[in-house]
N, C-alpha and C positions, 0 to 999 in steps of 0.2 A: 641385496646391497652388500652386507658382509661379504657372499663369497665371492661377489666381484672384485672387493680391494683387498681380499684375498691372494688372488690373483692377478694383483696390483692392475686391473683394467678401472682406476680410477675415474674416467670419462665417463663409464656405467653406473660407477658405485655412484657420483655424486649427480647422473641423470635418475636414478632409481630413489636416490634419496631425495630429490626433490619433486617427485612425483609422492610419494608417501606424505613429505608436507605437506603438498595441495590438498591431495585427498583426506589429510586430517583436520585442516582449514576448512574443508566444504562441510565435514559433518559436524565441524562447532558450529559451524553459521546453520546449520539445521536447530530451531527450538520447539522442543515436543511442545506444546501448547496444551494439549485436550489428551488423557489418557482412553478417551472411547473410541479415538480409531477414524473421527467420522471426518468427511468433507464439510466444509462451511467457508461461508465469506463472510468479513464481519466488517462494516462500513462506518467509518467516524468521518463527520461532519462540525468542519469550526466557522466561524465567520470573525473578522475586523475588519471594522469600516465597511468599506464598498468591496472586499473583496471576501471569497468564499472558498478554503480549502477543502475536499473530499479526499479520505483515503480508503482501501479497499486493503484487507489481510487476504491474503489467500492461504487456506489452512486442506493441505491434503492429508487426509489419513493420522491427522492429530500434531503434524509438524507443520509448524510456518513456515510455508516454501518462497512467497515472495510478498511484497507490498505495492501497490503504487499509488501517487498522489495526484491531484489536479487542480490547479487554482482557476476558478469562474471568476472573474472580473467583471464588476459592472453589473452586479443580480442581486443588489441590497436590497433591492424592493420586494425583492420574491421571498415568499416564506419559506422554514428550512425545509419542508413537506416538498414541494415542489424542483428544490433545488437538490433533492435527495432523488428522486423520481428521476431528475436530468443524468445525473451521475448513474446510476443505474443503468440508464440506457449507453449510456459513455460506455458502459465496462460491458454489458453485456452483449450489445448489437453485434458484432461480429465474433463471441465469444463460443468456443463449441463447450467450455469447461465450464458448465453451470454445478453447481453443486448443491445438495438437494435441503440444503437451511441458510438462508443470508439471515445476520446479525443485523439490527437498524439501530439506532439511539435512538429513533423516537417514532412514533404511527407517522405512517403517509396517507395521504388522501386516496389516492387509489392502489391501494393494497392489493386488494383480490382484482383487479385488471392486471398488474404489473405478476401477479401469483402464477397470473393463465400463461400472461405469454412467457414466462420464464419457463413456465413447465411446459407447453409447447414447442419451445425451442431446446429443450432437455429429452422430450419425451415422456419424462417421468415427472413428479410433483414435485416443487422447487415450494418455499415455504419461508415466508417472511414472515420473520418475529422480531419482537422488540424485549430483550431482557430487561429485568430491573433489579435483580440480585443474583448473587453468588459467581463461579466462575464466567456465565456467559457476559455477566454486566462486568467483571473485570477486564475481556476481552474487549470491549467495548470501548471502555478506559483506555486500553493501550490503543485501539483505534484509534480514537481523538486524538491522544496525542500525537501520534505521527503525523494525524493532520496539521497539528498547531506547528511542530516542529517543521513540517512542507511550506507552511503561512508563513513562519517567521524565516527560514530560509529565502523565501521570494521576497517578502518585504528588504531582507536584507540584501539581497543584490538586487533591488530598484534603489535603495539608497546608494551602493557602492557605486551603482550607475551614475546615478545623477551628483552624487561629491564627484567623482571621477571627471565627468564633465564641468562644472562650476571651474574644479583647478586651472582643468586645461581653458576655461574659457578667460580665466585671471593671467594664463599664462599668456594667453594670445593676446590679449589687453581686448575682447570681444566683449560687447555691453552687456 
């Protein structure tokens, strides 16, 4: 970058310099999580009302590489056992990137079914636990919340929805 506005090819310097940005932006958004190095997914599960957010860490090699979330609608009735078990399947059925420890908040009812076909689908042993202290339960923590933070995002644009429509329906003078 230097020796390009050096040699006043300014167009370089300030394309070179904005790629050095990027690439310094992507490795703050990298957060080591785990200093042992290892793969894991760690799974937070919230619920309000009739609605049920899951969120999923994906941690490779002790960095958190991604998250994602999923609101179930309409599965109040189902236990979080069961409604953990759905999400599971959500993330992993077409997944080749199983990783050989998922993190759970809390026991599931089919444990060692969901064990087999994870590690069948791995090759290798895939291993659900459920933390209750020290770093893994605080990974856990930060699960959840993503989930809650996924929940109250959705709640909040069903509300912006439906204010948004009330206005327009005061503006149309519609009943």
């Amino acid at each position: 970058m230097l020796t390009a506005a050096e040699v006043e090819d300014f167009e370089l310097a300030a394309y070179l310099r904005d790629k050095i940005f990027a690439l310094e932006r992507t490795i703050e958004k990298q957060i080591v999580v785990s200093t042992d190095g290892k793969n894991r997914d760690i799974i937070g599960i919230v619920r309000e009302n009739e609605l049920v957010s899951g969120c999923v860490l994906k941690i490779r090699s002790g960095v958190l590489l991604t998250h994602h979330a999923k609101i179930f609608p309409d599965v109040s009735l189902l236990p979080d056992s069961e409604i953990t078990e759905a999400f599971l399947h959500h993330i992993y059925e077409f997944e080749n990137d199983i990783p050989p420890e998922i993190l759970l908040p809390f026991s599931i009812a089919d444990r060692s079914l969901l064990e087999v076909w994870l590690s069948e689908k791995r090759n290798k042993p895939t291993c659900l636990h459920v933390p209750t202290r020290g770093d893994k339960h605080r990974w856990i923590q930060m699960a959840l919340q993503n989930a809650e933070q996924a929940l109250q995002a959705h709640l909040t644009a069903i509300f912006n929805q439906t204010d948004l429509l009330y206005r327009l329906s005061k503006k149309l003078k519609l009943p």
